[in-house]
Z-matrix of the N, CA and C atoms (Angstrom, degrees):
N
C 1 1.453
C 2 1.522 1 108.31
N 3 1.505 2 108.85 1 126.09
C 4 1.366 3 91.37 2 168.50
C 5 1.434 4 107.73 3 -125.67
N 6 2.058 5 123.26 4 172.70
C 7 1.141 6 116.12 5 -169.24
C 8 1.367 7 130.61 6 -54.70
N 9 1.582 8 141.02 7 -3.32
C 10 1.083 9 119.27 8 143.26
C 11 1.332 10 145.89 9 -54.66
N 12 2.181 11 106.46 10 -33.61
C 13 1.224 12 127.64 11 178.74
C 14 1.776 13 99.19 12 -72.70
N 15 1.455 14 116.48 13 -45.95
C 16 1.314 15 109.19 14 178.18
C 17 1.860 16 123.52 15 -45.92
N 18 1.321 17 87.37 16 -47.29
C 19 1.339 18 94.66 17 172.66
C 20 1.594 19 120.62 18 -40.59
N 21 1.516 20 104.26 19 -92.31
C 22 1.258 21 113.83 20 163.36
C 23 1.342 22 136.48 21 -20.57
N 24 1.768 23 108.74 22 -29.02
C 25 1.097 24 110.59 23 167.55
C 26 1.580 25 132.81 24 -65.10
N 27 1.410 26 92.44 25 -43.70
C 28 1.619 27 123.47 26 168.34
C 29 1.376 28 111.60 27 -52.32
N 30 1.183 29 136.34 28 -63.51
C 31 1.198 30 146.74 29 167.46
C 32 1.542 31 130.62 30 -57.01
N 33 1.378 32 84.49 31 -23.19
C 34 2.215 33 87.70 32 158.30
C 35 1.501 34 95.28 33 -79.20
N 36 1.368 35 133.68 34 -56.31
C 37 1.269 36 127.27 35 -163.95
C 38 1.236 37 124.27 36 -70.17
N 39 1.564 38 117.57 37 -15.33
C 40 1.483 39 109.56 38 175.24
C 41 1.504 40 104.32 39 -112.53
N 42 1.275 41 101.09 40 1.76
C 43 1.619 42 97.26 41 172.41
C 44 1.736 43 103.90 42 71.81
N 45 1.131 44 122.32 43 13.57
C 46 1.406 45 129.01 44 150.44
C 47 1.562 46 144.07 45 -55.33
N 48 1.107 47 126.79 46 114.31
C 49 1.457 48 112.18 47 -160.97
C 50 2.041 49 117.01 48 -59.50
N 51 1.435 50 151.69 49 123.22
C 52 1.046 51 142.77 50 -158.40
C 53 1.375 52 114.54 51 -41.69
N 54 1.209 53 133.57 52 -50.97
C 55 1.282 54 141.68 53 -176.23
C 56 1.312 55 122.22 54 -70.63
N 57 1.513 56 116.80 55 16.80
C 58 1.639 57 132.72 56 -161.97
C 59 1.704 58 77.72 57 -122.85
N 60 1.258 59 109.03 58 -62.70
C 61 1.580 60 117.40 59 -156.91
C 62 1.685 61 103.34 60 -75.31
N 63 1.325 62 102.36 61 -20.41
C 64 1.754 63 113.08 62 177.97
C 65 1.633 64 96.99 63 -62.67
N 66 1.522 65 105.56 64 -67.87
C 67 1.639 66 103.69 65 -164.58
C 68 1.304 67 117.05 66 -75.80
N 69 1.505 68 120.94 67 -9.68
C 70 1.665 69 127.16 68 179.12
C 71 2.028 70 83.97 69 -76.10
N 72 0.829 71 139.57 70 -79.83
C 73 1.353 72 164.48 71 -141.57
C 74 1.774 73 103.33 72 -68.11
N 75 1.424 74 102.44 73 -48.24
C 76 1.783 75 93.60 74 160.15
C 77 1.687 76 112.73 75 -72.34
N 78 1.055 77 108.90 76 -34.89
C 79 1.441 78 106.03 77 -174.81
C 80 1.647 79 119.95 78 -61.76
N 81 1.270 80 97.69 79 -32.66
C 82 1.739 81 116.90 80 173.65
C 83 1.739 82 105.64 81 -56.94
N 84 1.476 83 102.25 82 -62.28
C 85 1.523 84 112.06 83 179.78
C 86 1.630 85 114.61 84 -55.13
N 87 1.700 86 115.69 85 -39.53
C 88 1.492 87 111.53 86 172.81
C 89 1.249 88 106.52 87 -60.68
N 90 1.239 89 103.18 88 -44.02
C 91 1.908 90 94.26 89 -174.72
C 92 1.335 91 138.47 90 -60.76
N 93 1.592 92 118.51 91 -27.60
C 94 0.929 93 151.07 92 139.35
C 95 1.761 94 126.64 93 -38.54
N 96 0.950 95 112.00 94 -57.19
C 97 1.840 96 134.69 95 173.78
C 98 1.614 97 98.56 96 -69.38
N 99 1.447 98 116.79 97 -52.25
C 100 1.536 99 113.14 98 174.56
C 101 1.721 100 111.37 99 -66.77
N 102 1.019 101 126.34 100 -11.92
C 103 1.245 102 116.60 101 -169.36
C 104 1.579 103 102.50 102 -118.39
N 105 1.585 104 138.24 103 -28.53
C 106 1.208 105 130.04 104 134.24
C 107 1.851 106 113.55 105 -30.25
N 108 1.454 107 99.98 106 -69.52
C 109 1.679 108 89.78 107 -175.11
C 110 1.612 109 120.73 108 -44.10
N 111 1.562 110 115.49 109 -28.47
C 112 1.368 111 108.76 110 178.07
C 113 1.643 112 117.50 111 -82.93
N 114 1.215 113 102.50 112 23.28
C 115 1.510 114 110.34 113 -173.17
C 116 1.743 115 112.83 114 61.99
N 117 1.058 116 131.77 115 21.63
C 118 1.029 117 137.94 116 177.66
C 119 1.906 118 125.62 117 -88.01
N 120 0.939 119 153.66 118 132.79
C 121 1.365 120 139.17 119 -161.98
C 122 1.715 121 112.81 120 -103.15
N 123 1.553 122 118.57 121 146.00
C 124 1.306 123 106.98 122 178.39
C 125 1.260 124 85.93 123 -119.46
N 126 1.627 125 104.20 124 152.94
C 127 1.755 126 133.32 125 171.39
C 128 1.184 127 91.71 126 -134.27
N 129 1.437 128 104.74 127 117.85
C 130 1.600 129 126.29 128 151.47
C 131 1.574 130 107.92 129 -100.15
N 132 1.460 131 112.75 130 125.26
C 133 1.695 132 112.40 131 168.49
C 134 1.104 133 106.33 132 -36.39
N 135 1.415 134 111.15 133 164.77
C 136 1.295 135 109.65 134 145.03
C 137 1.368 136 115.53 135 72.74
N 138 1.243 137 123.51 136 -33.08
C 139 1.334 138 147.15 137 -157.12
C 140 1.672 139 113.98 138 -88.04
N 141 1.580 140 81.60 139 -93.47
C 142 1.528 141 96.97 140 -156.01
C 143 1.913 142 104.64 141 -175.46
N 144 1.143 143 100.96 142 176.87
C 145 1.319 144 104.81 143 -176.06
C 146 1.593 145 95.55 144 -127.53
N 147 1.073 146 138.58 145 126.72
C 148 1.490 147 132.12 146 136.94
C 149 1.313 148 132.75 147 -83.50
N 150 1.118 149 139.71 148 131.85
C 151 1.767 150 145.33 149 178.01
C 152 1.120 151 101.76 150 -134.71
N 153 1.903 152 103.11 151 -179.39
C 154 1.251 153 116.35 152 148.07
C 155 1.068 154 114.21 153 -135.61
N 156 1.698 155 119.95 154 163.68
C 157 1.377 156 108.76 155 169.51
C 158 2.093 157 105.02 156 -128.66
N 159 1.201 158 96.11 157 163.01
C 160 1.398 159 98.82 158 -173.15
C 161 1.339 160 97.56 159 -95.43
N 162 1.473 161 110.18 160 134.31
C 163 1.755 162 105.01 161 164.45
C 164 1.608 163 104.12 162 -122.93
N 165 1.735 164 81.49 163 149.54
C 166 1.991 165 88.98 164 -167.67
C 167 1.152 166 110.71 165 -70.90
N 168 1.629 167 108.65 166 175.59
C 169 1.876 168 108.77 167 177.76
C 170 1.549 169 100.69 168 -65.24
N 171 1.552 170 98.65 169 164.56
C 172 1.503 171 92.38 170 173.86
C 173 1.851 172 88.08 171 -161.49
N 174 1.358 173 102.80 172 175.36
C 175 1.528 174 112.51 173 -156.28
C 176 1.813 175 92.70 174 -118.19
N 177 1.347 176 123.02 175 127.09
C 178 1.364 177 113.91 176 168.26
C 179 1.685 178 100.91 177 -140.60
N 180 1.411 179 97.08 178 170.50
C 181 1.999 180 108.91 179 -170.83
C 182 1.144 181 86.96 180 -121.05
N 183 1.867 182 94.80 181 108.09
C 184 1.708 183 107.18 182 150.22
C 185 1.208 184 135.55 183 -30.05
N 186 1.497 185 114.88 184 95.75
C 187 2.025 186 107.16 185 -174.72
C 188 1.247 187 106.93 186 -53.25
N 189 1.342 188 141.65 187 5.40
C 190 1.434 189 121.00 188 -174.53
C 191 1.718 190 87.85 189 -108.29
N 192 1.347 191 97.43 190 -68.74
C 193 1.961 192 110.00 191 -148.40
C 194 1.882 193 86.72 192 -70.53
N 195 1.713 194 135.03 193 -30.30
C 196 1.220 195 134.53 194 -153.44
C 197 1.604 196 108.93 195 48.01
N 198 1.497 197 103.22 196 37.48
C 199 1.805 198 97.72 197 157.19
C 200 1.575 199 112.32 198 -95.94
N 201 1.252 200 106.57 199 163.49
C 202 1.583 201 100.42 200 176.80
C 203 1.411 202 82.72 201 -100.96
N 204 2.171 203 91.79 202 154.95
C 205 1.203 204 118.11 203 -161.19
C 206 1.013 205 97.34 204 -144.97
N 207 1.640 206 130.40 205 149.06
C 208 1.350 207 114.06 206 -160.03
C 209 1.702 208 98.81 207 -135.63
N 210 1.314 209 121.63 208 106.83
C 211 1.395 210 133.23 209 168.09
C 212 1.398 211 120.09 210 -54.31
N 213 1.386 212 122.20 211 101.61
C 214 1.386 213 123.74 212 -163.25
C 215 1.994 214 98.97 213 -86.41
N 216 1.572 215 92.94 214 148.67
C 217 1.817 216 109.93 215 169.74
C 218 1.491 217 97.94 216 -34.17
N 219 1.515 218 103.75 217 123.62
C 220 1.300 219 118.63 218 157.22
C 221 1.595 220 130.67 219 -142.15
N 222 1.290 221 123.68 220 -164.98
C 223 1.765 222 99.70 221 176.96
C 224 1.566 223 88.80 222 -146.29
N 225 1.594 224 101.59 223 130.35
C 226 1.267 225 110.35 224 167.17
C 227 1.206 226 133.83 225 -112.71
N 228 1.425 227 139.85 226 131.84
C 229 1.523 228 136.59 227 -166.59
C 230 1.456 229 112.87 228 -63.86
N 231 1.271 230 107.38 229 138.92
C 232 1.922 231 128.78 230 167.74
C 233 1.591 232 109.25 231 -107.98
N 234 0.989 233 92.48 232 154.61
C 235 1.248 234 106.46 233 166.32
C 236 1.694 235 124.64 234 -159.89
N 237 1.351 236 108.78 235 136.35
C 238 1.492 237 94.73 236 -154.43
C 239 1.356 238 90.97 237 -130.68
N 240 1.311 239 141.85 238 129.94
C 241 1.479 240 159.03 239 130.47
C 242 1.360 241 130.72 240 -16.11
N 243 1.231 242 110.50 241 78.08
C 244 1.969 243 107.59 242 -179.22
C 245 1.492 244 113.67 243 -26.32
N 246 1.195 245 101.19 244 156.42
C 247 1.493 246 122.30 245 154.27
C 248 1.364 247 119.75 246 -42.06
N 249 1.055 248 152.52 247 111.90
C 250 1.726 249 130.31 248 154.20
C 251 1.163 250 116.22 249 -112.40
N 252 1.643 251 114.67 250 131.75
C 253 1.093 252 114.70 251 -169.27
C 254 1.568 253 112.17 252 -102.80
């Protein structure tokens, strides 16, 4: 599924017009993406957990050229799946 199908989905079920559930539904995701970028974590019940974690520089050899290439500090998103009981 991707966010157009999500959409649409939402909006058959609440009987919402698409472009209501479009801008509620991007706005959710900015808010989310802005608050990952501040290194900050979201927990939705029920949901899920979002984070990030930082991974250090590290040194690897290009399989093509075999130069070393050096992967600079960055932070990559998690996301982890509640419990359901």
């Amino acid at each position: 599924m991707n966010k157009r199908q999500l959409i649409l989905a939402i909006s058959d079920k609440v009987e919402i017009p698409y472009k209501q559930v479009a801008c509620i539904t991007n706005t959710a995701l900015n808010v989310i993406s802005e608050t990952l970028s501040n290194g900050e974590d979201v927990n939705i019940r029920s949901f899920g957990r979002f984070s990030t974690k930082t991974i250090a520089e590290r040194r690897i050899q290009h399989p093509t050229t075999k130069k070393e290439v050096v992967i600079p500090v960055h932070r990559k998103i998690q996301f982890k799946q509640s419990k359901r009981n």
